[in-house]
MARGU-438728 format. One record per residue (C-alpha): x, y, z; residue in one letter; chain; residue number from 1. Coordinates in Angstrom, 1 decimal. Each point is the difference from the previous one (the first is absolute). Layout:
% MARGU-438728
- X Y Z A A NUM
...
***
This chain:
% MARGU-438728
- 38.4 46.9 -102.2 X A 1
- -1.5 0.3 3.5 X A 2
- -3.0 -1.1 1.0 X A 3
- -1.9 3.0 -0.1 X A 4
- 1.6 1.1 -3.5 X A 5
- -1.6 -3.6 -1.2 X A 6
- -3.4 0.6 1.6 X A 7
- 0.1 3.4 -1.3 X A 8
- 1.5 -1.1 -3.8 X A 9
- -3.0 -2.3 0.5 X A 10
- -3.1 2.2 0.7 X A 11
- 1.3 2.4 -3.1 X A 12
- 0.4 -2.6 -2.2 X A 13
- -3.5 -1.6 0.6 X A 14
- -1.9 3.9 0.0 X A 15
- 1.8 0.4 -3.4 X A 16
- -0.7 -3.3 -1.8 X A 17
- -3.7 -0.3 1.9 X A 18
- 0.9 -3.2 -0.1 X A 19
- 1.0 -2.7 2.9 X A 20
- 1.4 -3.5 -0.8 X A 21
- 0.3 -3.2 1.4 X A 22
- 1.7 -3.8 -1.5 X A 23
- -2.2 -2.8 -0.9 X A 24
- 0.6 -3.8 -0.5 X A 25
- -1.7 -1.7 -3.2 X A 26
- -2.5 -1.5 2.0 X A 27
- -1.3 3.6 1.1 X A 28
- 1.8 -0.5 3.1 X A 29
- 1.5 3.6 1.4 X A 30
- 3.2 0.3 1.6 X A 31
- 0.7 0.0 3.7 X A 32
- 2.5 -0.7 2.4 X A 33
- 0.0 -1.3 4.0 X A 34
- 1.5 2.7 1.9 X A 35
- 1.0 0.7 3.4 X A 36
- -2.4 -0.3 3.1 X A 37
- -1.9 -2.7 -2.3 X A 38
- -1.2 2.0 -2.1 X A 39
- -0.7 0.1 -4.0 X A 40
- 1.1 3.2 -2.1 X A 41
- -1.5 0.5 -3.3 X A 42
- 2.6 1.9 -2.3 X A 43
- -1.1 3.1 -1.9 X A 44
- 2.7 2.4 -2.3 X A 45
- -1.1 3.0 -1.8 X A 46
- 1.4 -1.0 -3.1 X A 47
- -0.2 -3.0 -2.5 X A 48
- 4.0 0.6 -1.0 X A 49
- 0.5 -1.1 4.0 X A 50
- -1.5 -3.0 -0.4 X A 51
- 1.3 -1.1 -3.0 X A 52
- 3.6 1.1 1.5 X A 53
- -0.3 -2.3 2.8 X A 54
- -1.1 -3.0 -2.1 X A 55
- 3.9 0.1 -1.9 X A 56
- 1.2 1.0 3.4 X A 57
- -1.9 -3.2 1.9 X A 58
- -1.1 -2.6 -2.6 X A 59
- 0.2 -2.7 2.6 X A 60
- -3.1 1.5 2.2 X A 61
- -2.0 2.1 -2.9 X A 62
- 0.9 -1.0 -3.1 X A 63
- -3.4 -1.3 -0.6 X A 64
- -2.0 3.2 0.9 X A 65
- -1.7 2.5 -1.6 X A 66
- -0.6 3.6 0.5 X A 67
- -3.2 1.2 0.4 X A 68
- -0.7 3.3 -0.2 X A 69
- -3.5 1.6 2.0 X A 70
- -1.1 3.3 0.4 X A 71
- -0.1 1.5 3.6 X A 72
- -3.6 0.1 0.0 X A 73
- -0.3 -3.7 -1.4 X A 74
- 2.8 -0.8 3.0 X A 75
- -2.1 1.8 2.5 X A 76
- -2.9 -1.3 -1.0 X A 77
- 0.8 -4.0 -1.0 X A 78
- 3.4 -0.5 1.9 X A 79
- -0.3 1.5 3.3 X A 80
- -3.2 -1.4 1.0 X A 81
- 1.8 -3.2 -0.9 X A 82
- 2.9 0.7 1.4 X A 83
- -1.9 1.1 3.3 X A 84
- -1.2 -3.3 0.6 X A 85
- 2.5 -2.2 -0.2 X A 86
- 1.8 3.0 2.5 X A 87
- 3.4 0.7 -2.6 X A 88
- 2.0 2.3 0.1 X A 89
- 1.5 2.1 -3.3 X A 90
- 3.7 -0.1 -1.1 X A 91
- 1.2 3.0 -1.5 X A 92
- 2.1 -0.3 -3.0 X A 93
- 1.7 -3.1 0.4 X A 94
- 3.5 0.1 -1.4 X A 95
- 3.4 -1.3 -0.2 X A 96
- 1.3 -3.9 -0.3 X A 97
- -0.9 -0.3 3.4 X A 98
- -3.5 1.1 -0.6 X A 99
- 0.1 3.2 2.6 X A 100
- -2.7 2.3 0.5 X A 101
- -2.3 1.1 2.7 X A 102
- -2.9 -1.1 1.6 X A 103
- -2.7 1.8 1.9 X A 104
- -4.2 -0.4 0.6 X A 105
- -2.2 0.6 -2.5 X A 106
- -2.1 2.5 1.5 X A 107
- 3.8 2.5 0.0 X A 108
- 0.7 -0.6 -3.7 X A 109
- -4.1 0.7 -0.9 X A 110
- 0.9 3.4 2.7 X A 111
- 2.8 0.5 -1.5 X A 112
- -1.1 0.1 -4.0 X A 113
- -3.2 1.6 0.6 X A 114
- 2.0 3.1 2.1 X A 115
- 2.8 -0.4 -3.1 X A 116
- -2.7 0.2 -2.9 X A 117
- -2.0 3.0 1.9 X A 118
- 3.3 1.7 0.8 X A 119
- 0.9 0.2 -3.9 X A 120
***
């Protein structure tokens, strides 16, 4: 699937189940990964079946997560500021053994889903 065919897959899947969610530790800790430039992504898939695909797919690395699920109102109103201050940036959909997806600023995927939800 290409990249926009993901993002897109993505977007759809999140305005249909009103729902974003993320992977959390047993201590409450979320899920993130060091990128490139330095930076830290915080994953995000529009479905709980992707998360729980990856965990047979990738025991080693999230085995011990969770998915949480979090309305996109709760997200923009809990996560983002959150996410704002400690300047991460959002990976879409996550997927495959090697844990591919794609990352971009927080401020585009809040653009992004707003103009999505609006345009439905």
């Amino acid at each position: 699937m290409s990249i926009g065919a993901q993002i897109d897959k993505f977007y759809s899947e999140a305005r249909e189940n009103q729902l974003l969610w993320f992977a959390e530790f047993p201590d409450g800790i979320a899920l993130e990964f060091d990128v490139a430039d330095g930076n830290v992504s915080f994953p995000i898939w529009s479905s709980k079946s992707r998360i729980l695909r990856l965990k047979k797919l990738s025991p080693g690395v999230l085995g011990k997560v969770e998915p949480r699920g979090i309305s996109w109102e709760g997200f923009k109103e809990h996560v983002v500021p959150l996410l704002e201050s400690k300047n991460r940036l959002v990976s879409l959909n996550l997927s495959g053994k090697n844990l591919r997806g794609f990352d971009l600023p927080l401020e585009q995927l809040v653009r992004n889903f707003e103009r999505t939800r609006h345009d439905s």
